[in-house]
N, C-alpha and C positions, 0 to 999 in steps of 0.2 A: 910629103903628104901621104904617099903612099905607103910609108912607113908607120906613121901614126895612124892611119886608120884598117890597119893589116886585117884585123878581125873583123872588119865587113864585107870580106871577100867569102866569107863562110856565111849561104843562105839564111840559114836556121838561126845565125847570130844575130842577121838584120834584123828580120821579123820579129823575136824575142827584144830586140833592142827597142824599136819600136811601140810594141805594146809597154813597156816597160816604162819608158819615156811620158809615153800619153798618161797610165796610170798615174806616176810619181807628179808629173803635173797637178791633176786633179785632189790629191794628196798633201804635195805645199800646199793648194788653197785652202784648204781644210784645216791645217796647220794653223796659219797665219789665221784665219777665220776667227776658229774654236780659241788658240791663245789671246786673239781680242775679249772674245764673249765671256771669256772666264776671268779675264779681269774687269772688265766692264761691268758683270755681274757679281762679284768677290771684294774688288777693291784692293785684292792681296797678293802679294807676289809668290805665300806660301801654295794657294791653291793653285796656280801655275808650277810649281815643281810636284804637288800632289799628282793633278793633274798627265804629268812626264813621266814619274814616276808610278803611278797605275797602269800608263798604256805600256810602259818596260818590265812590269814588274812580271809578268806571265813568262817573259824572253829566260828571265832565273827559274823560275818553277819550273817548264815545259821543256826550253829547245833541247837539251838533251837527250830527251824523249823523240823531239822531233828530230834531230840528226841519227837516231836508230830507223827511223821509219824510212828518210831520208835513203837510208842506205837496201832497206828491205822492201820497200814499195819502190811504184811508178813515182817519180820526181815530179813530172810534169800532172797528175794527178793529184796530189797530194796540193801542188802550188795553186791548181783550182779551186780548188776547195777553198783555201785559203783567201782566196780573190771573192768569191760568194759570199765570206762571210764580212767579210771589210767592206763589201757594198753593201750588204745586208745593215750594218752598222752606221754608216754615212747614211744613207734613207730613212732610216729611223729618227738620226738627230736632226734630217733634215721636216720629217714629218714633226716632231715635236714644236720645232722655230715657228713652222708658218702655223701651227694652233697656237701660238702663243702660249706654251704650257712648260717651256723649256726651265731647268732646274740644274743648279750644279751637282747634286746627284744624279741625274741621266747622265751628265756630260763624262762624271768621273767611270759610270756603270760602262758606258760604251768606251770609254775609253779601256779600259779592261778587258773588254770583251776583243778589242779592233786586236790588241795585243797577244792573244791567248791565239787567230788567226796566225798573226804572224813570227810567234814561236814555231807553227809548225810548216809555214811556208818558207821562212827566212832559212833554214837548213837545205831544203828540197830547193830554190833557188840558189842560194852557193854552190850546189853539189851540181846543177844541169849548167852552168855556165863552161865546164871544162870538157863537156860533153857536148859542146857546139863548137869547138876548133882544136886544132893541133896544139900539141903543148908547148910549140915554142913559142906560137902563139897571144898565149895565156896571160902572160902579165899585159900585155896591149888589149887582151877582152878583160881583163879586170879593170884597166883605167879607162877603157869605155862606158864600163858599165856605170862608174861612178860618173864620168861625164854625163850619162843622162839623168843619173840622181840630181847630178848640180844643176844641169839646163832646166829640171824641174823647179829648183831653188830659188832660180832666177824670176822664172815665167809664172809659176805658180804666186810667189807672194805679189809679182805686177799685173798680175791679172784680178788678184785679189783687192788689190790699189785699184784700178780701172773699174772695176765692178763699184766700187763705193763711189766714184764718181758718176761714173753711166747712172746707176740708179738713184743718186741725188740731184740729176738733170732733170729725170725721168719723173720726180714728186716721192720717190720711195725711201724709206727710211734704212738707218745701217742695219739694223737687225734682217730687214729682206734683203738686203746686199750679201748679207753672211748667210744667210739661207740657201739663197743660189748656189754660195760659193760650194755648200754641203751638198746640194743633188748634182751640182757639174762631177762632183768627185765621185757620187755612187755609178752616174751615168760613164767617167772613163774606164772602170772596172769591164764596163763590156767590150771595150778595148782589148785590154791585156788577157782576156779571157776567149776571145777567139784569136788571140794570137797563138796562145799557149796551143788551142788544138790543130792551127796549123804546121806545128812543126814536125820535122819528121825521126825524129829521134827517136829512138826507141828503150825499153825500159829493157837492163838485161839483171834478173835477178841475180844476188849472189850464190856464187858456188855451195857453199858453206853456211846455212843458219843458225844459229842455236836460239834460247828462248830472248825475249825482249830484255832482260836481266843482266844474260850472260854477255849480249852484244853490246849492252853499254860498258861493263865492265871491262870488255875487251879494248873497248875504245878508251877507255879513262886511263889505262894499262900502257896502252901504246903511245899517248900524249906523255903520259907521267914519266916514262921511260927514253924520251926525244928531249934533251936539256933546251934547245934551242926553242921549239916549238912551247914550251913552259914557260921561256923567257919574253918569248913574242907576245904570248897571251895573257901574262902579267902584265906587259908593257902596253897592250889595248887596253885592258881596266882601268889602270891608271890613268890613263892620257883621256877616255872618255869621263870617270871619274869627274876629274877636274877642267875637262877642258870644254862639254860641251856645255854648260853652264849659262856662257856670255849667250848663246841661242836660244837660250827658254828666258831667258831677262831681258831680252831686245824690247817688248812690250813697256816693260819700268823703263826702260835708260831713255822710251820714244815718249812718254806721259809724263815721268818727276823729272829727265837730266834735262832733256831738250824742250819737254812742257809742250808739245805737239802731239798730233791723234796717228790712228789709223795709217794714214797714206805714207808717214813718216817711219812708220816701224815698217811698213809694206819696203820700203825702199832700202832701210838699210838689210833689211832679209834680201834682198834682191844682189847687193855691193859683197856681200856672205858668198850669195851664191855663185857673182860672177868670177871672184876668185878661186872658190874651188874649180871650176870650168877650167882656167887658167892651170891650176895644180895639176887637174886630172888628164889636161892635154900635153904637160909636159913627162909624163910618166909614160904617157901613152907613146909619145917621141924614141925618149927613152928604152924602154922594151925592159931587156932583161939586164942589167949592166952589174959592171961589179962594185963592191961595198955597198949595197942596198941598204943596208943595217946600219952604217952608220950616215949615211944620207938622211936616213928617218929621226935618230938619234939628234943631228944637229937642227934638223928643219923642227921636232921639235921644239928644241930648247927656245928657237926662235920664236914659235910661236906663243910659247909662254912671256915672253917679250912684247910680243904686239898685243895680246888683250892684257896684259900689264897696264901696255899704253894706252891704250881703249877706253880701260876704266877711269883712267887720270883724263883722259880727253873730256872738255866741255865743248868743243866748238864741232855741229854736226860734219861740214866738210871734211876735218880731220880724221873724226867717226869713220865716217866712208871709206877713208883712203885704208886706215887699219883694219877694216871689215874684210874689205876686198883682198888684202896679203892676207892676214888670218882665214880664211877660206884657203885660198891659195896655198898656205902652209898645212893648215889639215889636211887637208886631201892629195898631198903629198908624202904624209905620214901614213897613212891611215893604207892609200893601193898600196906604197911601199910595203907594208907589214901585212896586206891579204894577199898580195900575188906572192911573198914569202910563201905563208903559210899553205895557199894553192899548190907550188911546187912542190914542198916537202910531203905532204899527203898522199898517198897513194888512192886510187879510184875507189878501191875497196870503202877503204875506211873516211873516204872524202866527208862523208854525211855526219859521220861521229866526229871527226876532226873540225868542221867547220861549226858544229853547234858546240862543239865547247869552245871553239875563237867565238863565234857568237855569242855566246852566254856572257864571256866575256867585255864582249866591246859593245854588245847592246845591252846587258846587266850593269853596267859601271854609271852609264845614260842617268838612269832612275832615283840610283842610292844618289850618285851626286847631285841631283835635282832635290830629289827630297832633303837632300844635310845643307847643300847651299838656300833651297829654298826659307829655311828655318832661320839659318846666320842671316839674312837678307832682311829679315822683319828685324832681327837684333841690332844689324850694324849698318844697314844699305847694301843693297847690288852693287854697287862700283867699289867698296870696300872687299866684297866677296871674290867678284872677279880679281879681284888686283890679286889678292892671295892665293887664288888658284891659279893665277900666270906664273908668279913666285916658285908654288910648288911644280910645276909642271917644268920649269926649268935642272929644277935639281933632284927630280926623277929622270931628264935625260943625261945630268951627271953623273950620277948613279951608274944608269944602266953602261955608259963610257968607259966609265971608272974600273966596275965589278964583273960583266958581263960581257970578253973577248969573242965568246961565239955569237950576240948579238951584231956588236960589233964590225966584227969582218964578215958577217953573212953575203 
């Protein structure tokens, strides 16, 4: 036990952990919420990849931008901000719901905006997590950290389940259930935002500035020129690409496969989340070990195997049981390949090196929502996913096959 939870022995880690946690809660609900309300309102599985696609779509424009800042500002400054403006945005769509004025353009507008936030938070957050512990550390605070994304994944879509039942006891309808679930979310932001100013870390500028220009190129320079760190972050596009997919379609597989509401897509979001928990604790176990690379390699190929199965499954129990290993196996790919790319980075350049891992592994999100969302109307969701488990297997052939420094990392 003490081994797996190494990084809560560093103050600064807990507290940040913490807030982190409460936030990303209130964020699943929001999630699972907003993905009911836009098919409940649409009817379409396209506007649900739009949807995914808009709130990722700023992560390609911006984090670059925001991994220069990343590196030349305050981190913990810059992630405020960030946090302000993502509750600014949750209040808003929560003011619209309860006038009853609500529009799938608000949903798509904020959804854009939520994103355009965390292009420039998302960089200033990777970059301050290796500045709250030691480096050997490091790969145990990067599978923590994903452990409190998933215990969000978990709690967040069952709390979202709980809300529509509390408030169906209560005489209230789902649209006020999903209302709540939108101002719980602006109200945890205040959470993670005085956590942020209790930490004690401090921002030390770099040695070295040149103009906003020069610094990215620098950074693009020294990615382009690391083969390994190229291969790593080709190997996140890909795999988010095609893999995050089955998560923005859990809404279709809970309405057309299984012909059930609400509570039912709340829970297989939950069976998602409790397997990642599971992934992200055994990495955590784990530490720093050798062959990482092809650990990530194999456990994908797997996982393109289980939402294979997933999309072949009609019986929800079986659903479940694939949901909960599929969690499990992403998020074992996924620390594997950031606590990499954590190591290799040097401090300096951590902020430019993690927004182009970024760009990549929350850029891949969007494009494959949006081209799955599109084949979906064409052929069916469970057609779709099946294909991207397919390919998701013989992209980690590939990378086996062609790529020895992924490989034996």
């Amino acid at each position: 036990m003490r081994r797996m939870l190494a990084a809560f022995t560093y103050r600064d880690f807990r507290v940040q952990w913490f807030g982190a946690c409460t936030s990303s809660i209130g964020t699943w609900m929001q999630i699972v919420a907003q993905n009911w309300l836009v098919l409940t309102l649409t009817k379409s599985p396209f506007y649900l990849g739009l949807d995914a696609f808009l709130q990722q779509l700023p992560i390609i424009l911006f984090t670059l931008i925001g991994g220069v800042l990343a590196d030349r500002h305050d981190r913990r400054r810059t992630l405020m901000a960030s946090q302000y403006v993502q509750m600014a945005t949750s209040a808003t769509l929560a003011l619209l719901m309860y006038l009853q004025v609500v529009q799938i353009w608000h949903i798509l507008l904020l959804s854009f905006t939520t994103g355009v936030a965390q292009a420039f938070g998302g960089p200033a957050y990777q970059s301050l997590i290796p500045s709250l512990v030691d480096k050997k550390d490091l790969p145990n605070a990067v599978a923590l950290n994903s452990i409190q994304f998933n215990v969000a994944r978990v709690v967040g879509p069952l709390l979202f389940g709980a809300t529509l039942v509390v408030f169906a006891k209560w005489g209230y309808s789902e649209p006020q259930a999903m209302n709540a679930c939108f101002a719980l979310n602006a109200l945890s932001f205040v959470v993670v935002i005085n956590t942020l100013m209790m930490l004690h870390v401090k921002h030390i500028p770099p040695a070295a500035s040149k103009g906003m220009r020069e610094d990215l190129q620098i950074g693009l320079s020294y990615v382009r020129h690391h083969a390994s760190l190229v291969a790593f972050i080709v190997l996140a596009a890909t795999t988010t690409f095609l893999g995050f997919a089955v998560l923005t379609f859990l809404p279709v597989f809970a309405q057309r496969v299984f012909h059930e509401g609400a509570s039912t897509y709340s829970h297989l979001m939950a069976f998602s989340g409790a397997g990642s928990i599971v992934g992200a604790l055994i990495i955590a176990w784990l530490g720093k070990f050798k062959r990482m690379g092809l650990t990530a390699l194999v456990v994908q190929a797997l996982y393109g195997m289980l939402i294979l199965a997933f999309a072949a499954s009609r019986m929800l129990w079986l659903s479940d049981i694939l949901l909960f290993f599929t969690g499990a196996a992403l998020m074992i790919v996924f620390s594997t390949v950031t606590s990499l790319i954590q190591l290799l980075a040097p401090n300096e350049m951590r902020g430019r090196v993690m927004s182009i891992y970024m760009l990549a592994f929350r850029g891949g999100m969007p494009l494959g929502s949006l081209v799955s969302g599109y084949l979906a109307t064409l052929i069916g969701a469970p057609t779709v996913i099946g294909i991207n488990g397919v390919l998701l297997v013989l992209v980690a052939i590939y990378f086996l096959v062609r790529h020895p420094g992924v490989r034996e990392a």
